[in-house]
N, C-alpha and C positions, 0 to 999 in steps of 0.2 A: 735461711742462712742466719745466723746468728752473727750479730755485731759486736765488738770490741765495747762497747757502751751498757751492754746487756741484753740489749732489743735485738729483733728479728726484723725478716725482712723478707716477703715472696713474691717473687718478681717473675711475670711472664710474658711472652710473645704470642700472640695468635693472628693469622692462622696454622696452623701444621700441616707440612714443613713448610718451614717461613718462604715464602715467595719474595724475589725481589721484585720492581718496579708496580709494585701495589699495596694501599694500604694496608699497614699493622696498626695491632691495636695490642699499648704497651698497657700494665697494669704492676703495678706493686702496690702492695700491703704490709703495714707494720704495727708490732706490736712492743709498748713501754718505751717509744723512742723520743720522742717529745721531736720531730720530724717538721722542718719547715718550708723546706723547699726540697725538689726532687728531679734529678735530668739524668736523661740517659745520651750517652755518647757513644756513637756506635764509629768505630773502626775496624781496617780490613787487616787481619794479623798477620800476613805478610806481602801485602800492597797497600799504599796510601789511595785512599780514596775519594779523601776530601770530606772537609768540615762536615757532620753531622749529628746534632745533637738536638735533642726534644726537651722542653721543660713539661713535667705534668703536671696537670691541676687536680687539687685535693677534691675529692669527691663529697658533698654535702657533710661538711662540717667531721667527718671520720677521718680514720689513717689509711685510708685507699687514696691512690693516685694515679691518674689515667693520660692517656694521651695517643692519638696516632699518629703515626709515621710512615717512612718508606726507606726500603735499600734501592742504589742504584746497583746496575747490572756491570757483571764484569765481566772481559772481553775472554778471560781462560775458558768460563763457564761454570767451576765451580769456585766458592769462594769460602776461607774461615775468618768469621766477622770473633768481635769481644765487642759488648754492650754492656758498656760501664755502668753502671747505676750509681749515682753521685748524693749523697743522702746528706744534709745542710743539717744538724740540727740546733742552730745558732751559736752550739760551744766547741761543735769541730763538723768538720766536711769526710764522708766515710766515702772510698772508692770501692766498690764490687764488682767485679769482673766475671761474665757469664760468656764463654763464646760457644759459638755455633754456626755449621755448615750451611751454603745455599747452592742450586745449581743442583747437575745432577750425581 
């Protein structure tokens, strides 16, 4: 996805389909962003879920940033999350919105 700044941004969840109550392993990737900090904020897009949000750590000195996580379980069974991806790059804060189903 391309940002407003110039830079891009590839951002994924694994594993597929994303399971709740077990770890994820988050990853984005950027290129020309000059990128300092990176959190993903996961909410439920049409029930609150409660706080959930990950900081990733920059992967050896590159524009890869990694981190895992977890969704908690919702009591309908199936749920639509949006996972923000929050990209700092000390001269503005970029919000990205990816969402996606869990459940069956």
């Amino acid at each position: 996805m391309k940002l407003p700044n110039g830079g891009q941004v590839e951002f994924s969840i694994e594993p597929r389909p994303i399971p709740v109550l077990k770890p994820l392993q988050l990853q984005a990737s950027f290129q020309a962003t000059g990128v300092r900090k990176v959190e993903v904020d996961f909410s439920g897009s049409t029930m609150k879920m409660g706080y959930n949000r990950t900081q990733l750590e920059r992967q050896s000195g590159s524009d890869r940033f990694a981190a895992s996580a977890s969704l908690p379980v919702c009591i309908t069974g199936t749920m639509e999350w949006e996972a923000t991806v929050l990209v700092d790059t000390g001269k503005a804060i970029f919000a990205i919105p990816f969402r996606f189903v869990t459940g069956h």
